[in-house]
Backbone as JSON Lines, residues from 0, in Angstrom:
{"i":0,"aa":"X","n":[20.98,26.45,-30.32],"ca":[21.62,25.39,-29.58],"c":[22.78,24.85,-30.41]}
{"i":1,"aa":"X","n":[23.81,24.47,-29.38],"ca":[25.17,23.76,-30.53],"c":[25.17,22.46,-29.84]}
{"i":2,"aa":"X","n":[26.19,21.83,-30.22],"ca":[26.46,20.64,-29.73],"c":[28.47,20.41,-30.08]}
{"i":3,"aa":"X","n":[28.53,20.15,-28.74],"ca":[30.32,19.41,-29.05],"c":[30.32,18.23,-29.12]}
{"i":4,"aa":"X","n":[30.77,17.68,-30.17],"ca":[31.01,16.58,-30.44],"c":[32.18,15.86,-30.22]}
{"i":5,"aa":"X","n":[32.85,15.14,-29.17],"ca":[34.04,14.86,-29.42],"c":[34.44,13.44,-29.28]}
{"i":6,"aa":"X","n":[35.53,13.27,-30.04],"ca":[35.98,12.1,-30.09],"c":[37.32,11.32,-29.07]}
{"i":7,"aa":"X","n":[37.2,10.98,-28.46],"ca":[38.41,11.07,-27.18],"c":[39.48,10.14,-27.43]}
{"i":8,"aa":"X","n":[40.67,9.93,-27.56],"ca":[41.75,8.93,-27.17],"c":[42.32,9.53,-26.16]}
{"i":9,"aa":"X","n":[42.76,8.13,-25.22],"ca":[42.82,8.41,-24.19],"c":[44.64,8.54,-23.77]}
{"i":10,"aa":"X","n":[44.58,9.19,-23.21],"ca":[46.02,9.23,-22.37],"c":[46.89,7.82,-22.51]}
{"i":11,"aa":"X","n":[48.05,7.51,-23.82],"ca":[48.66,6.13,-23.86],"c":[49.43,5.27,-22.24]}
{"i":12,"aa":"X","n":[49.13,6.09,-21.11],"ca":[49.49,5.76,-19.93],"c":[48.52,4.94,-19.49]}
{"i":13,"aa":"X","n":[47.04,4.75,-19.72],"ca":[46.05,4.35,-19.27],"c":[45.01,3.27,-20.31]}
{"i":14,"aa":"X","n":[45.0,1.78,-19.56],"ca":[44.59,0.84,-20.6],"c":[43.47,1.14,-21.0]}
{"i":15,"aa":"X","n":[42.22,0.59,-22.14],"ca":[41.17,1.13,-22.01],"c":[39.98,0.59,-20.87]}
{"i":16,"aa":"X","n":[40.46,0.33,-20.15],"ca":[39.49,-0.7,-19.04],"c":[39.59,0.97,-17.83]}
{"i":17,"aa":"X","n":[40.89,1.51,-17.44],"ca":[41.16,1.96,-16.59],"c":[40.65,3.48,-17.65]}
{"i":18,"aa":"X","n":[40.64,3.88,-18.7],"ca":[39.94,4.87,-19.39],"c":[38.93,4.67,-18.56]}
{"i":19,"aa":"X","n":[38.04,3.95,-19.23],"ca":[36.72,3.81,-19.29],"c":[36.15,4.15,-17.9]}
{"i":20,"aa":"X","n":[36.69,3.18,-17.03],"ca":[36.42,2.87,-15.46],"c":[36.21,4.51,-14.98]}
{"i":21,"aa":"X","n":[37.58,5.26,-15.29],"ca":[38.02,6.53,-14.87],"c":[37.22,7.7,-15.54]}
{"i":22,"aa":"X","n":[36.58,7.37,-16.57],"ca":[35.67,8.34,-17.3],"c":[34.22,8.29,-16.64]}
{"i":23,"aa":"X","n":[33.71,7.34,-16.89],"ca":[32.53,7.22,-16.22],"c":[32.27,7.52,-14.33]}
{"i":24,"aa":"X","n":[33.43,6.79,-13.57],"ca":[33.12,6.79,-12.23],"c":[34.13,7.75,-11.88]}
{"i":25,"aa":"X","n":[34.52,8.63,-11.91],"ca":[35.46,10.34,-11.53],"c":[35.32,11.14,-13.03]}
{"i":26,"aa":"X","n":[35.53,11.57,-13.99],"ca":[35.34,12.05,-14.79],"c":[33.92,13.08,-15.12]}
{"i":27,"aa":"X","n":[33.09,12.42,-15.2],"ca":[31.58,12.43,-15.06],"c":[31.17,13.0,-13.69]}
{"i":28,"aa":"X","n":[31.34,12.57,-12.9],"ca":[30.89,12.87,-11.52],"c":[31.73,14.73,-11.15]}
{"i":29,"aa":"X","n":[32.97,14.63,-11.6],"ca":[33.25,15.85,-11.19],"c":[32.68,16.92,-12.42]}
{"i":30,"aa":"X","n":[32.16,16.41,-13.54],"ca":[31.87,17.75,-14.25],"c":[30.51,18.03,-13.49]}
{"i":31,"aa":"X","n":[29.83,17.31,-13.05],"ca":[28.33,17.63,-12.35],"c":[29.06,18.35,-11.36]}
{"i":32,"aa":"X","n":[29.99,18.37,-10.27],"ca":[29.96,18.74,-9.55],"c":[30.81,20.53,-9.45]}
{"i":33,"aa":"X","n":[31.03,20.54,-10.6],"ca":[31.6,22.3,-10.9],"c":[30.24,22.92,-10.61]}
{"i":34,"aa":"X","n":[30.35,24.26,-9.87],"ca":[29.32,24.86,-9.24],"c":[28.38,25.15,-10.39]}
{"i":35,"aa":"X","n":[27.42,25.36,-10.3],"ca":[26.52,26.24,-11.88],"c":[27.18,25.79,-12.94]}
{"i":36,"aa":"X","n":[27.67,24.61,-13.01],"ca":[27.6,23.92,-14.54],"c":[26.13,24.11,-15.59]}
{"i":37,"aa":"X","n":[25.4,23.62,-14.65],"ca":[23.66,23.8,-15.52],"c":[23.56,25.28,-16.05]}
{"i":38,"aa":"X","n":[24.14,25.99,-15.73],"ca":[24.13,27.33,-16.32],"c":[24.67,27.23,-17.71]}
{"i":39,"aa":"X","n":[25.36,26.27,-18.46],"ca":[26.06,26.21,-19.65],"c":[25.83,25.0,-20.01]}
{"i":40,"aa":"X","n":[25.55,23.77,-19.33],"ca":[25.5,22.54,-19.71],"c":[24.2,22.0,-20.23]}
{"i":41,"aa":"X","n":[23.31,22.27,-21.17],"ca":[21.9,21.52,-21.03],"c":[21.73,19.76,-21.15]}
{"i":42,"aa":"X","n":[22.95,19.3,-21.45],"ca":[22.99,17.75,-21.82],"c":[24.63,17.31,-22.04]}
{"i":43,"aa":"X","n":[24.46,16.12,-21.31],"ca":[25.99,15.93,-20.96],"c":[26.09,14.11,-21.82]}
{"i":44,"aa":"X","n":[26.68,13.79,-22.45],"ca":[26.44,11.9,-22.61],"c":[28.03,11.98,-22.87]}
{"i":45,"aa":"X","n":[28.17,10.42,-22.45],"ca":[29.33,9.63,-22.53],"c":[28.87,8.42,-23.25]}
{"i":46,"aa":"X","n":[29.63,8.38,-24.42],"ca":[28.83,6.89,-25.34],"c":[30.6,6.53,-25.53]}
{"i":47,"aa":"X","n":[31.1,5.05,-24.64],"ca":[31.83,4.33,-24.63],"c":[32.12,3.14,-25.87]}
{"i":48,"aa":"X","n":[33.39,3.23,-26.04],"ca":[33.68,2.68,-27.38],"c":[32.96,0.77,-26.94]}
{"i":49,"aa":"X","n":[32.51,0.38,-28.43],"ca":[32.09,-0.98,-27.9],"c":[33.39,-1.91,-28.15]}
{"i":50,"aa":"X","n":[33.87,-3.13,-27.75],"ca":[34.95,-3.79,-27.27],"c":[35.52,-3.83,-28.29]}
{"i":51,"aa":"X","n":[36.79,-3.52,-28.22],"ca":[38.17,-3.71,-29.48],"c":[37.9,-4.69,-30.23]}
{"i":52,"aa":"X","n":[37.25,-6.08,-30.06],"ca":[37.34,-6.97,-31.36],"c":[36.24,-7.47,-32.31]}
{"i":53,"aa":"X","n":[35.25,-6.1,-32.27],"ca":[34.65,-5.72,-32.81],"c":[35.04,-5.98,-34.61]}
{"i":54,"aa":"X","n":[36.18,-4.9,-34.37],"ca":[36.64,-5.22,-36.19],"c":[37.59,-3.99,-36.57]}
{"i":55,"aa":"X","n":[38.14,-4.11,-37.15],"ca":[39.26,-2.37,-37.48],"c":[38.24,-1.98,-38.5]}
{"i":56,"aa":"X","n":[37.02,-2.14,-38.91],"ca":[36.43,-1.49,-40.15],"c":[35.9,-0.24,-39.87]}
{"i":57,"aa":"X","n":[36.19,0.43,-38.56],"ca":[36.05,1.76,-38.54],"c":[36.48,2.62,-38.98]}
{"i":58,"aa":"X","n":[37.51,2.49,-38.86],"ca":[39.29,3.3,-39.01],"c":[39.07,4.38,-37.85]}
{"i":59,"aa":"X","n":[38.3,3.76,-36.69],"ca":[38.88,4.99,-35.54],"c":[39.19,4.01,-34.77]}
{"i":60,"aa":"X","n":[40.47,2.91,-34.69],"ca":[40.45,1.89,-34.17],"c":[41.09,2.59,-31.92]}
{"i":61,"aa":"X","n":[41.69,3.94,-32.78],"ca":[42.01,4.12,-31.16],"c":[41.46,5.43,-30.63]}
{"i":62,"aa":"X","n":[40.03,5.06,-30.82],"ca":[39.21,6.07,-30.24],"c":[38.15,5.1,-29.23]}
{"i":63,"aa":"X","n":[38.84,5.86,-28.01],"ca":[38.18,5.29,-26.95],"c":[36.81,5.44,-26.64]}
{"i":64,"aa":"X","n":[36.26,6.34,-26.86],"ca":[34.87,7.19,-26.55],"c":[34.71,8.47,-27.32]}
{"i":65,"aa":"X","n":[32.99,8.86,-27.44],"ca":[32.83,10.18,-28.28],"c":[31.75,11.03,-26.78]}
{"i":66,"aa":"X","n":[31.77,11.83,-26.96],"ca":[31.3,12.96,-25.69],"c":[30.51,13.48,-26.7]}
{"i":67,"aa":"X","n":[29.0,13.83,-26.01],"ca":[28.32,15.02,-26.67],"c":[28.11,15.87,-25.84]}
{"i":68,"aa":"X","n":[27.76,17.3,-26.12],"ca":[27.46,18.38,-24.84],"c":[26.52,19.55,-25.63]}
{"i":69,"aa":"X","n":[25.65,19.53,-25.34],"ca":[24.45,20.33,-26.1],"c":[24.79,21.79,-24.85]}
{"i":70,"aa":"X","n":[24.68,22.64,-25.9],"ca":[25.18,24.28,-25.26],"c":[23.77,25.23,-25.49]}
{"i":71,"aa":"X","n":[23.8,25.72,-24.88],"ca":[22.37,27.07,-25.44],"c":[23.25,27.75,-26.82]}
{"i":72,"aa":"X","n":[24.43,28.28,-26.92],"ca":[24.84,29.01,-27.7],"c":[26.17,28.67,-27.66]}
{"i":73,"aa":"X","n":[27.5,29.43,-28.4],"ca":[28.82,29.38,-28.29],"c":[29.83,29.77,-27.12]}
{"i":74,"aa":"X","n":[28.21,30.91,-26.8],"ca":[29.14,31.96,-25.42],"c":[28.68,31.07,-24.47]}
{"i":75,"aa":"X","n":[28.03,30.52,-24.54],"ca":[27.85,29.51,-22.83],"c":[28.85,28.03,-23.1]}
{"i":76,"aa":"X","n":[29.2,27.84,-23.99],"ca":[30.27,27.27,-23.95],"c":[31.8,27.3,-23.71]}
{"i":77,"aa":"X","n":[32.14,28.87,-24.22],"ca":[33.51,29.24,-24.33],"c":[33.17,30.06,-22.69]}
{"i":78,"aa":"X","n":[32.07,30.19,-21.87],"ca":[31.84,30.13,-20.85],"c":[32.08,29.56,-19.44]}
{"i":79,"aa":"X","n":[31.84,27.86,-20.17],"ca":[31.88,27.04,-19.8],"c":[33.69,26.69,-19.7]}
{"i":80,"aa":"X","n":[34.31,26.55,-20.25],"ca":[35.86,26.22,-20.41],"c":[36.29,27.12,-20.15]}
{"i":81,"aa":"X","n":[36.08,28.69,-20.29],"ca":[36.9,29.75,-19.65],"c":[36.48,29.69,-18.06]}
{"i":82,"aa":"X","n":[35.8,28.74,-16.93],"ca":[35.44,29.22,-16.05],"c":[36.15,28.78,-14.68]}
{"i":83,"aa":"X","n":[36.76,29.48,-13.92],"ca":[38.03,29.42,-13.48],"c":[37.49,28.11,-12.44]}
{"i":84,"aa":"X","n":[36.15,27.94,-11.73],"ca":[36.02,26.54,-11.06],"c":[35.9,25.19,-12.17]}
{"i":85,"aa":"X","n":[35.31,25.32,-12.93],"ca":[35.93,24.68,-14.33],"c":[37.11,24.29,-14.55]}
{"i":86,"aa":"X","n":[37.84,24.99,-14.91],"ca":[39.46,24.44,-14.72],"c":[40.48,23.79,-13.64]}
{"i":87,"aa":"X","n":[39.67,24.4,-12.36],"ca":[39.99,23.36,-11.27],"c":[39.37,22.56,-11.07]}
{"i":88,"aa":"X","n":[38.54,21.99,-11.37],"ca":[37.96,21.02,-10.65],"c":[38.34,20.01,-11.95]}
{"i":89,"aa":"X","n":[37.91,20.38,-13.3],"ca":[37.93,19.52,-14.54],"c":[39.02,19.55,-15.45]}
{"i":90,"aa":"X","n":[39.84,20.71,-15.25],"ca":[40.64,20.64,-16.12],"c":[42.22,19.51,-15.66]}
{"i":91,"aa":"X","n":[42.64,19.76,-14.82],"ca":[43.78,18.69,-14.55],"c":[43.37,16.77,-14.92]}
{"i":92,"aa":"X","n":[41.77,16.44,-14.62],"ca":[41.22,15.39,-14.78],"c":[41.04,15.16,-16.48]}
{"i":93,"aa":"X","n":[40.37,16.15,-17.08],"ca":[40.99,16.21,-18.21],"c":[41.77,15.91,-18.99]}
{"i":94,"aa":"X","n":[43.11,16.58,-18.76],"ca":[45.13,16.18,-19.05],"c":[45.32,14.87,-18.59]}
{"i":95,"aa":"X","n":[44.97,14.44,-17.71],"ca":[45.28,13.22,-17.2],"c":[44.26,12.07,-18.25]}
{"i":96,"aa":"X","n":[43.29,12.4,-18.34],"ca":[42.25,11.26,-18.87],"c":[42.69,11.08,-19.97]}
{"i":97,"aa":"X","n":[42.67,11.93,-21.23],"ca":[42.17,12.47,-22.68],"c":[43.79,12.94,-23.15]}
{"i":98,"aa":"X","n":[44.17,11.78,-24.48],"ca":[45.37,12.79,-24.94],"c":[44.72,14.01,-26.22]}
{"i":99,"aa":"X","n":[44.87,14.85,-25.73],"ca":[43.77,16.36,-26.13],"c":[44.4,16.37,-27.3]}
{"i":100,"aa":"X","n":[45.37,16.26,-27.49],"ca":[46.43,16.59,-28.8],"c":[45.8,15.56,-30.3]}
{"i":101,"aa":"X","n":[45.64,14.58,-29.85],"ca":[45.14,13.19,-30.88],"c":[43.92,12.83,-30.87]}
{"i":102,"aa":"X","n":[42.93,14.09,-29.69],"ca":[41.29,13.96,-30.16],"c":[40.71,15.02,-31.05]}
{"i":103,"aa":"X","n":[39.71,14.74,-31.35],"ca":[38.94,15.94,-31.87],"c":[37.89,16.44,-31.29]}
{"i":104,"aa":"X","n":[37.33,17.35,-31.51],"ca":[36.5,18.07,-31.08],"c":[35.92,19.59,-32.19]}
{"i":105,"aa":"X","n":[34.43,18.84,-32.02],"ca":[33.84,19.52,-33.55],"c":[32.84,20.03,-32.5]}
{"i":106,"aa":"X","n":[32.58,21.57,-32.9],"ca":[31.22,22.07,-32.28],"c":[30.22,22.24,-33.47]}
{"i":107,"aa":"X","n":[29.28,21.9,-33.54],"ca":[28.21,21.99,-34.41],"c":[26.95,22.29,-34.53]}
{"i":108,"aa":"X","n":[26.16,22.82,-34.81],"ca":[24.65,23.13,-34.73],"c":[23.52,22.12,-34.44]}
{"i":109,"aa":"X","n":[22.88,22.06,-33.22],"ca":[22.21,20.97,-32.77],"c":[21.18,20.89,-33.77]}
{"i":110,"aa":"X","n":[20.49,21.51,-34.74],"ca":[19.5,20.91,-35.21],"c":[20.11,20.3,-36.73]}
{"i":111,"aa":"X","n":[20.13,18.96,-37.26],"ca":[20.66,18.09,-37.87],"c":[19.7,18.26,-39.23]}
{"i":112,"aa":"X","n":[20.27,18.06,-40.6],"ca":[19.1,17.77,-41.26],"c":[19.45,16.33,-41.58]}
{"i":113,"aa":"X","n":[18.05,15.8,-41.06],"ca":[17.78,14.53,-41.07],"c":[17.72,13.97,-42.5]}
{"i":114,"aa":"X","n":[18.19,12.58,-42.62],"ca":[18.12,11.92,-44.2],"c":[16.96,11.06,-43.84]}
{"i":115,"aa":"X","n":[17.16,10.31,-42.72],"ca":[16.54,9.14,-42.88],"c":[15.51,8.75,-41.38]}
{"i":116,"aa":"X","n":[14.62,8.36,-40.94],"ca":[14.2,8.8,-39.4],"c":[13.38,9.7,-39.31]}
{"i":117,"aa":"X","n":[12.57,10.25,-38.37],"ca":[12.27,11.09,-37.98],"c":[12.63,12.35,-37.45]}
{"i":118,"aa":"X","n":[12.41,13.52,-38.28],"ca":[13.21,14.92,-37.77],"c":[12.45,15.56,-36.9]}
């Protein structure tokens, strides 16, 4: 199992109220709705940045949101993004949401070694 990890800033056209709004209520809804997504998708989360005056002691002060996406493997991922109803349905929503250029995106091995917690 992998996991994508990503970190999103959003499109400087769009405040973070109208991010957010637009991520959760169209964003979300159309990746469920690409045909046989579940064929590549085992876990989908949206964890929304908590409110700007929080504090700059992050130093990710313009990171709107982080995405996780748990994959069976690499090929059901590069599956997943090569898949031509995929790109229509998600990819233009995408470009529009997410400036892709100024996020990141780390794929990584879902099983973690734990420091502290229960593994």
């Amino acid at each position: 199992m992998i996991r994508l990890t990503a970190l999103l800033r959003r499109n400087p056209a769009l405040t973070a109220e109208e991010f957010h709004a637009h991520w959760r209520d169209v964003h979300g809804p159309l990746i469920q709705s690409v045909p046989g997504i579940d064929r590549w998708v085992v876990r989908y989360e949206q964890h929304l940045r908590v409110p700007a005056d929080v504090g700059p002691w992050t130093g990710t002060e313009d990171v709107d949101g982080i995405t996780l996406q748990w994959f069976e493997s690499y090929e059901d991922f590069m599956a997943m993004v090569a898949d031509p109803e995929y790109q229509r349905i998600v990819g233009p929503d995408e470009r529009y949401l997410v400036d892709l250029e100024r996020s990141v995106f780390l794929l990584t091995d879902e099983s973690p070694r734990v420091v502290i917690g229960d593994g």
